[in-house]
PAGU-158118 format. One line per field, with one value per residue (C-alpha): y, z, x. Coordinates in pm, whole numbers, always signed. Example, Ala and Ser with C-alpha at 12.3 -4.5 7.8 and 13.67 -1.06 7.14 Angstrom:
// PAGU-158118
v <- [-450,-106]
w <- [+780,+714]
u <- [+1230,+1367]
// end
This chain:
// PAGU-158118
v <- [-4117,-4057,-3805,-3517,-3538,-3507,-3235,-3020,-2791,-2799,-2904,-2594,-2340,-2560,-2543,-2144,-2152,-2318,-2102,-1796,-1627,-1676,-1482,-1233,-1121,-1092,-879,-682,-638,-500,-277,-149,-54,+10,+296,+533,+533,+615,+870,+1036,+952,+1162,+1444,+1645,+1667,+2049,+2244,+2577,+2767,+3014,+2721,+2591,+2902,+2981,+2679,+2670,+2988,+2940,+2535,+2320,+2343,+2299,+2017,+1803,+1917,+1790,+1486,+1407,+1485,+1309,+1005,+962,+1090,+834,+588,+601,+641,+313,+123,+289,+179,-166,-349,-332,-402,-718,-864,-837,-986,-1257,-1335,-1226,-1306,-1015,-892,-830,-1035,-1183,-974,-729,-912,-854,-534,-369,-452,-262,+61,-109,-26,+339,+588,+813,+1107,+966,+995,+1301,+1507,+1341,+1424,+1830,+1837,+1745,+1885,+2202,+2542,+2521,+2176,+2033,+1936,+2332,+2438,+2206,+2280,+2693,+2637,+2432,+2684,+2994,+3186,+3120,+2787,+2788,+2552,+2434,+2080,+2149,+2095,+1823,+1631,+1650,+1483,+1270,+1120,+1083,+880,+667,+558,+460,+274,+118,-224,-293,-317,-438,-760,-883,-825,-1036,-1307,-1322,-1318,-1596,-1818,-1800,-1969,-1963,-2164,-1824,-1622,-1999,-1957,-1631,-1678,-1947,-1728,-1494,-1217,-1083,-986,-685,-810,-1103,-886,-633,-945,-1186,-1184,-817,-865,-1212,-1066,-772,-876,-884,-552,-373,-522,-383,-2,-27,-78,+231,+437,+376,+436,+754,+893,+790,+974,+1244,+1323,+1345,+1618,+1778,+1829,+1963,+2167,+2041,+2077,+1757,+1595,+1432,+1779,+1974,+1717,+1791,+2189,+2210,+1948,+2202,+2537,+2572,+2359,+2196,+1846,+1795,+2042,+1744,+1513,+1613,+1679,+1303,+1179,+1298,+1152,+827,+871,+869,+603,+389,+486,+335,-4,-39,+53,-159,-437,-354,-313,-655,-832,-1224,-1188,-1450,-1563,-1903,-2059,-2264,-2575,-2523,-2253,-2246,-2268,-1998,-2202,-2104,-1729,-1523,-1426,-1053,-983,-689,-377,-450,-633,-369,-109,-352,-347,+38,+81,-183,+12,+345,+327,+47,+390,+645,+475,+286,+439,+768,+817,+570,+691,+1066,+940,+816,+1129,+1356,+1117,+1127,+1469,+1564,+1378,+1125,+1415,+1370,+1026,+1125,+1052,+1241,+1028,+737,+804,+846,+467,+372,+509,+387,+11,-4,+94,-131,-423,-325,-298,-561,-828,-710,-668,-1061,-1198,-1016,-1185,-1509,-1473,-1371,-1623,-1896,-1727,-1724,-2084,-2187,-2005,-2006,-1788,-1481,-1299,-1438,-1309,-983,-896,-1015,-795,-507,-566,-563,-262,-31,-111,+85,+383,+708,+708,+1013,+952,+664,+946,+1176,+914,+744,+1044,+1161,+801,+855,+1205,+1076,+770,+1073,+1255,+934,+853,+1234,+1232,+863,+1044,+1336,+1107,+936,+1251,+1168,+1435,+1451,+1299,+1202,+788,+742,+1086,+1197,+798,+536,+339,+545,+547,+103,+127,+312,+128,-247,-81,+33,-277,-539,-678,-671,-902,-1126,-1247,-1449,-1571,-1699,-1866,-2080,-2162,-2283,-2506,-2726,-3031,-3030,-3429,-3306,-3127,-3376,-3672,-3509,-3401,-3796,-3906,-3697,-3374,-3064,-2741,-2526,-2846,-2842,-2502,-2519,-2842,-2775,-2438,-2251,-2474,-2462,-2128,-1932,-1866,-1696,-1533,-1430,-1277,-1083,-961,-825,-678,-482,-374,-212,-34,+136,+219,+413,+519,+911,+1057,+831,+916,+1269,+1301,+1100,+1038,+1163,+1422,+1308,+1055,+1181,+876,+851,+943,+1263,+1344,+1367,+1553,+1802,+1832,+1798,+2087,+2362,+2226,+2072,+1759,+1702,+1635,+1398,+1166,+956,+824,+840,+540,+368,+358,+258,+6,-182,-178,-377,-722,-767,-676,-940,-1133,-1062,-1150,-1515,-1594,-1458,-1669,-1954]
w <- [+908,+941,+1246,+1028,+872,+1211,+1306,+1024,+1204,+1350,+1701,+1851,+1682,+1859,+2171,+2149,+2025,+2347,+2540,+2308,+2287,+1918,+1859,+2154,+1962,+1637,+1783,+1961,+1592,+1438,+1741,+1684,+1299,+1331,+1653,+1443,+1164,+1407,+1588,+1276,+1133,+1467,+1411,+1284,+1617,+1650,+1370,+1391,+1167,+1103,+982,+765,+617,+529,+379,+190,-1,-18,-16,-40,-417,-523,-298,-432,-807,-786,-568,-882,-1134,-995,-925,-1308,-1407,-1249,-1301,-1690,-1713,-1534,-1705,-2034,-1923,-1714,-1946,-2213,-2093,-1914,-2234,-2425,-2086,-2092,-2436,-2634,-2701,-2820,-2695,-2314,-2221,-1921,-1802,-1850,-1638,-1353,-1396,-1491,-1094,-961,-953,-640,-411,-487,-273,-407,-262,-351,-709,-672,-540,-758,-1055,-926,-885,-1193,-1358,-1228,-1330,-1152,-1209,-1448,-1729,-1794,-1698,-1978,-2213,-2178,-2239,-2567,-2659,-2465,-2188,-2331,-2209,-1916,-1772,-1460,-1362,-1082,-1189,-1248,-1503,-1346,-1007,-1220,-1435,-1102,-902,-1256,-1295,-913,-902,-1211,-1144,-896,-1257,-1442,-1197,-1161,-1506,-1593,-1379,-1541,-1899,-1789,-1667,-1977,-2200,-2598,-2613,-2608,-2862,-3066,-3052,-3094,-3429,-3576,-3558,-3775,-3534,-3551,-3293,-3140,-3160,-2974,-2700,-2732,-2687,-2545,-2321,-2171,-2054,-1913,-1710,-1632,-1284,-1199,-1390,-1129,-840,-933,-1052,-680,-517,-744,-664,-263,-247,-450,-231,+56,-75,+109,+49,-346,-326,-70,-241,-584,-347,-471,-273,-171,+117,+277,+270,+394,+711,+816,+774,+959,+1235,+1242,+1086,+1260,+1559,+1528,+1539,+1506,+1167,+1100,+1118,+938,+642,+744,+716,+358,+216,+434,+235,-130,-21,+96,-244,-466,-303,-299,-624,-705,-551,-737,-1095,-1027,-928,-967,-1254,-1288,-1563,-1641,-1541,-1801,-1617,-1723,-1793,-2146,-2200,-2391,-2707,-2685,-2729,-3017,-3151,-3274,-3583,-3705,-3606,-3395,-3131,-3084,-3021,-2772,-2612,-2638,-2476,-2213,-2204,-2100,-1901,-1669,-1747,-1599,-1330,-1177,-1340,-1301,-988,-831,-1072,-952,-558,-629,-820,-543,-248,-479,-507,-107,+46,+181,+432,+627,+757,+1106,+1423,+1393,+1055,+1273,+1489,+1258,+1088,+1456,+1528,+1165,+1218,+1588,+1521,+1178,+1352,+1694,+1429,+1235,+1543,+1670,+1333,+1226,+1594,+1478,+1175,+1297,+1551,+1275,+1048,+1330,+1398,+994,+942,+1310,+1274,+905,+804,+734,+1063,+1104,+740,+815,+1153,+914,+645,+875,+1081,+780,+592,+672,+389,+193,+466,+422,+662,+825,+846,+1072,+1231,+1298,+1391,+1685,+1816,+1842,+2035,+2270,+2332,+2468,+2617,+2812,+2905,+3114,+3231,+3375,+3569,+3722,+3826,+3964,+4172,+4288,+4405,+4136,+3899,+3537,+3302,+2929,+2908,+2570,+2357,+2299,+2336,+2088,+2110,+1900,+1643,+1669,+1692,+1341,+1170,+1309,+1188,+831,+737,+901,+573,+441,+700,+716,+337,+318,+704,+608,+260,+485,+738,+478,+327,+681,+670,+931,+1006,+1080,+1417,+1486,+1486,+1708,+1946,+1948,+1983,+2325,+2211,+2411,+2245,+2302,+2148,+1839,+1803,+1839,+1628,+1396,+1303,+1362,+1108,+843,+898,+936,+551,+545,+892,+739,+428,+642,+850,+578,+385,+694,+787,+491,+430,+790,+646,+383,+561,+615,+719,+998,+1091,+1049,+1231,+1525,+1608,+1935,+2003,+1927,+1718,+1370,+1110,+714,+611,+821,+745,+351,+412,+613,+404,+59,+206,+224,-164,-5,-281,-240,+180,+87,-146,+173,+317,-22,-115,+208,+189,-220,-120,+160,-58,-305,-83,-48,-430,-508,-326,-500,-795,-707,-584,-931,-1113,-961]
u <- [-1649,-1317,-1181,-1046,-1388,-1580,-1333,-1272,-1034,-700,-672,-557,-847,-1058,-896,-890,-1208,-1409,-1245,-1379,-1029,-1039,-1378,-1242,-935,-1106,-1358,-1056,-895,-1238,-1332,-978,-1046,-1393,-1352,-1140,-1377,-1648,-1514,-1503,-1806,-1909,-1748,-1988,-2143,-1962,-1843,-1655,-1804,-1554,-1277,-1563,-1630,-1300,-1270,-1571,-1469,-1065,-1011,-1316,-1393,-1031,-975,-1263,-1192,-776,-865,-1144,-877,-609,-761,-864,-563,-409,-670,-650,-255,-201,-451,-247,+64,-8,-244,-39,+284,+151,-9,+320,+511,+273,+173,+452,+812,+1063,+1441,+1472,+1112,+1241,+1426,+1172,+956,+1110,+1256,+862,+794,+1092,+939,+682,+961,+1010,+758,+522,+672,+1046,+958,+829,+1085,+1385,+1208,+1069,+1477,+1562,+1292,+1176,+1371,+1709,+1710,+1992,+1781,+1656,+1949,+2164,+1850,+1964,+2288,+2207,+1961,+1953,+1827,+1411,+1414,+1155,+875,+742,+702,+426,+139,-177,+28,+313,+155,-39,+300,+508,+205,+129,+469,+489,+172,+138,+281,-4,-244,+101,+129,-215,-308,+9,-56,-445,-349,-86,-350,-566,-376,-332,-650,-924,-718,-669,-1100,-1119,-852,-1047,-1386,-1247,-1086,-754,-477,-632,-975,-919,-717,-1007,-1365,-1171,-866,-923,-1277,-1141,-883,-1086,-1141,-786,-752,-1007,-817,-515,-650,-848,-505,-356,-627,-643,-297,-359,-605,-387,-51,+24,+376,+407,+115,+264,+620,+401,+192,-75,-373,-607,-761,-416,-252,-586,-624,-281,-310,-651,-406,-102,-239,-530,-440,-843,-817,-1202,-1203,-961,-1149,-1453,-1215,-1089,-1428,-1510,-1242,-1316,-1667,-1479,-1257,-1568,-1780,-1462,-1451,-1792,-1790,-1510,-1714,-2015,-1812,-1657,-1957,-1940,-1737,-1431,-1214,-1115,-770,-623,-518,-168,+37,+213,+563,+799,+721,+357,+414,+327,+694,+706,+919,+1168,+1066,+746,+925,+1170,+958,+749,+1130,+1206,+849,+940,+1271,+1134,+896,+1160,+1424,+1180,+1034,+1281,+1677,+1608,+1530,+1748,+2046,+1971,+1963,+2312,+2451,+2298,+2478,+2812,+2766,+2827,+2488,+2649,+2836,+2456,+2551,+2643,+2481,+2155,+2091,+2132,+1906,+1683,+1796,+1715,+1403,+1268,+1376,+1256,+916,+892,+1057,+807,+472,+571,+609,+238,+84,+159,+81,-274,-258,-209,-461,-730,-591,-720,-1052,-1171,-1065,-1227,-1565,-1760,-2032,-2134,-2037,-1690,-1633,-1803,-1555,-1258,-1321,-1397,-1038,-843,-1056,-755,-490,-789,-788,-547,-300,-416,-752,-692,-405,-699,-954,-712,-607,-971,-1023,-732,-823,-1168,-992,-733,-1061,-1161,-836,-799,-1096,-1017,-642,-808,-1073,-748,-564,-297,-130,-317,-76,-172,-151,-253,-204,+197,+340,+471,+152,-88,+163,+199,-186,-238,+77,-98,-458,-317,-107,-328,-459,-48,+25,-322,-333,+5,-74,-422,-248,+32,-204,-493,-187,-182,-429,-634,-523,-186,-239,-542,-288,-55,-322,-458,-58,-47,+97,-5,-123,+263,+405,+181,+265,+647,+676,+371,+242,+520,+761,+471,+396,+724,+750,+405,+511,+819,+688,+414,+625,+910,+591,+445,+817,+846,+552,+573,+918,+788,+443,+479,+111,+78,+427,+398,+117,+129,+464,+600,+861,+1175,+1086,+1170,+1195,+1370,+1057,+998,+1363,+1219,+949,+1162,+1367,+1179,+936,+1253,+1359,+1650,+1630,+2021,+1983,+1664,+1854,+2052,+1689,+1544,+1778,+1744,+1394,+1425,+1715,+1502,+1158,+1346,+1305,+967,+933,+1155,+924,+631,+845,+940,+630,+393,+644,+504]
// end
C-alpha cells in the first residue's frame, strides 16, 4: 500500500483536522447561516396585531398573488428564450454563431434593477420613445410600461442566461450521436430535440431556471422602481414604514418558506436524473448547417434578444452620461466609488478565507454530516438578501441585549457593539455569497493530488511552507476567480445594502435606488454603468471557462 493510499488527504487537512479547527470553522460558517434563519423562523413568538391586520386586508393577498405571477412569468419566459437559443448555439451553425456565443451571456452583468429603470425611462410616458411615437402620430399615443409584463420582460431578459449557459454547455456534451439515433428511428428535427436531447439536458435546464427564480424572489430593486408590490419591497416597508423589525421578519420568514419549498422542489423535480457526456465534444464540422432564410432568422432572433438585453440599456447609460450625467462625478460620487470597493474588496477577502477553510473541511471529513454542515453554510446564495438583512439584525439585536446588561453590570455606558457598524453588513454579504466563493475554491483544491503535499511533508517541509509553496500557487486561480465573483456581486447587492448599511455609508447601488425612487433615471445612469462596466469581468470569466 502505497502512502497517498493510506493517507488519502493532503497533509495539512490532516494537521488542522487533529487539532479540530477544521470541523470548528465549518461549524462556525453553518451556525452563522443557520442563526438568521432561526431567528426568524421564531418570530412568530409576538405578533402585533394591528400591523397584521392591516396587512391582511390592504397587502397580504396582493403580495402572494404578484410574487406567484412573477415567478412563472419569469419562469416560462426564460425557459422560452434560453432553451432555444442554446440549442441553436450549440447544435447549429448560421451567420454570427460565435460571436453570438459570447455576446448571449453579456446581459449576466447587467442588474435587475439596472434594466429596469433604463427601460421605465425610455419607455414609460415622458420617455423618448412615446414621446417620438406622438410626434409621428399625434397627441393619442399613450401607454404605461408598469406593470406585470413589464416586470416580468425586464427580469427575463436579465436572468435568462443563467438557463441559456447551462443548457448550452449540456446540449454540448451530448454529442451528434442521440439525434444520429434518434434520426435513424424515424424522428425528425424537432422530435429528436423534443424525446431526446431536451429531456437529456433537462437536469441542467432545472439548475439554471432554480438560479433565475432565486434571484427573482430575491430582487428587490427592479420591483421597487415598477412599484410593484412583493415580499422584498413589503420587508423593507414594515423595516422603515412601520419602524417593526419583528413584523419584518415574519414577512421575511414566509418568503424564506417559498424560497425553501422551490429548492426542495427543485431537488425533488431533479431527482437522480443525469444525462450522458459524450466523451468528446464535436467540432464546428459536426453541426447541423441552416440554409437561406432559416438561419437568418435563427441570427435576427439571436440579434434581438443580444440588442434588448444587453445594447439598449448599456447604449441608453451612455446617451444619459453624454447627455449632462457625467456633471455627478464629483467628490460625493467618489465616496460613494470608495465606500462600494472597500466593502467588496473587505467581503470578498473574508468570504474566500471561508471558502478555503470549508473547502479543507469537505475534502478532510466524508459522510453524511460533513456534507450536511456544507450545504447548510453555503444555503444563502438561495436566501433574499433581506431576509438574511432582517434575520442578522434580529441576532445582533439579541446579541446587543446581552452585551447591555454585561456594560451595565460593569458600570460602563450602554453603547450598541454589534447593531449600527460595518460588521453586520460583512456578516450578511460573507452569508449571501458564501456558496459564490466556495464552488471554484473546492474545484482548484480537488485538482491537487493528495501525494503532492504528502511528499513535501515526508521531505521536511513545515505546514506555512506547504502552504506558501503549495496550495497557495495551485490555488490562487480558483482564489482569484472567487474572489472577483463575490466582489462583484456585493457590488451589485442592494437589499442587504439598503438595509443594513450604516450611516454614512451610501454605496453605487444605494445611489440608484435614491435616485431611481424620485424618477431621476438621468442621475442613475453614472453608477448604473459602473456597476454594468465591472460585472462584465467575471462574465467573461464564465465565458472562457464554459468554452473549455
Amino acid at each position: 500500500m502505497t502512502l497517498a493510499a493510506a493517507r488519502p488527504h493532503p497533509y495539512l487537512p490532516n494537521l488542522l483536522r487533529r487539532v479540530g479547527l477544521l470541523r470548528a470553522c465549518a461549524l462556525a460558517l453553518a451556525f452563522m447561516v443557520g442563526m438568521p434563519l432561526l431567528v426568524i423562523a421564531l418570530s412568530w413568538g409576538e405578533v402585533n396585531a394591528e400591523i397584521w391586520l392591516h396587512l391582511a386586508q390592504t397587502q397580504l393577498g396582493r403580495l402572494l398573488g404578484n410574487t406567484l405571477v412573477l415567478v412563472l412569468g419569469v419562469g416560462v419566459s426564460v425557459l422560452l428564450l434560453g432553451v432555444p437559443l442554446a440549442w441553436f448555439i450549440a447544435t447549429c451553425e448560421f451567420p454570427g454563431r460565435k460571436w453570438f456565443d459570447v455576446a448571449l451571456m453579456l446581459p449576466l452583468a447587467v442588474p435587475a434593477y439596472v434594466m429596469a429603470f433604463v427601460l421605465v425611462g425610455l419607455l414609460d410616458y415622458a420617455g423618448p420613445v412615446q414621446t417620438l411615437l406622438r410626434g409621428w402620430i399625434g397627441p393619442s399615443i399613450a401607454f404605461s410600461f408598469r406593470g406585470t409584463g413589464a416586470v416580468v420582460m425586464v427580469m427575463s431578459l436579465v436572468l435568462y442566461p443563467y438557463v441559456y449557459m447551462l443548457s448550452r454547455n449540456a446540449f454540448l456534451a451530448q454529442g451528434r450521436e442521440p439525434l444520429e439515433a434518434a434520426r435513424v428511428l424515424g424522428l425528425g428535427p424537432l422530435q429528436g430535440f423534443l424525446r431526446v436531447a431536451l429531456p437529456m439536458a433537462r437536469p441542467a435546464i432545472i439548475a439554471g431556471l432554480a438560479l433565475a427564480l432565486m434571484e427573482t424572489l430575491a430582487d428587490f430593486g427592479a420591483v421597487a422602481v415598477f412599484n410593484y408590490d412583493t415580499f422584498t419591497t413589503a420587508i423593507y416597508k414594515a423595516w422603515y414604514g412601520f419602524f417593526n423589525l419583528q413584523t419584518a421578519a415574519q414577512l421575511a420568514s414566509m418568503l424564506l418558506l417559498i424560497v425553501l419549498t422551490g429548492l426542495y422542489l427543485e431537488r425533488r423535480g431533479r431527482g437522480s436524473a443525469r444525462y450522458y457526456q459524450s466523451a468528446r465534444r464535436r467540432a464546428k464540422a459536426s453541426r447541423m448547417p441552416l440554409q437561406g432564410y432559416k438561419a437568418w432568422l435563427v441570427s435576427a432572433w439571436c440579434g434581438l434578444v443580444f440588442v434588448l438585453a444587453f445594447l439598449v440599456p448599456v447604449g441608453q447609460l451612455l446617451v444619459w452620461i453624454l447627455q449632462g450625467a457625467w456633471q455627478d462625478l464629483d467628490a460625493r460620487y467618489l465616496g460613494l466609488v470608495g465606500h462600494t470597493l472597500y466593502l467588496a474588496a473587505i467581503a470578498a477577502l473574508i468570504t474566500v478565507a471561508a471558502a478555503f477553510l470549508l473547502a479543507l473541511y469537505r475534502r478532510s471529513y466524508k459522510g453524511a454530516l460533513s456534507g450536511g454542515i456544507v450545504r447548510l453554510a453555503t444555503v444563502g446564495y438561495a436566501l433574499p438578501g433581506s431576509v438574511l438583512a432582517v434575520g442578522i439584525m434580529l441576532s445582533f439585536n439579541w446579541l446587543d441585549g446581552w452585551a447591555a446588561q454585561l456594560q451595565t453590570a460593569l458600570g460602563l455606558a450602554v453603547q450598541p457593539v454589534f447593531v449600527g457598524g460595518v460588521l453586520a453588513l460583512l456578516l450578511a454579504y460573507t452569508t449571501r455569497f458564501l456558496a459564490a466563493a466556495f464552488g471554484p475554491v473546492e474545484t482548484s483544491l480537488d485538482r491537487i493530488r493528495p501525494s503532492i503535499p504528502e511528499a513535501a511533508a515526508i521531505l521536511g517541509a513545515r505546514p506555512a511552507e506547504i502552504v506558501r509553496r503549495i496550495y497557495l500557487p495551485m490555488l490562487t486561480p480558483g482564489l482569484l476567480t472567487a474572489a472577483l465573483l463575490v466582489f462583484v456581486d456585493v457590488m451589485k447587492e442592494m437589499p442587504a445594502t439598503l438595509l443594513m448599511r450604516p450611516f454614512g455609508w451610501d454605496t453605487l447601488a444605494v445611489r440608484i435606488y435614491e435616485m431611481t425612487s424620485e424618477g431621476l433615471w438621468q442621475q442613475a445612469a453614472l453608477p448604473g454603468l459602473s456597476i454594468v462596466l465591472v460585472g462584465l469581468v467575471p462574465v467573461i470569466i464564465l465565458v472562457r471557462r464554459s468554452a473549455h
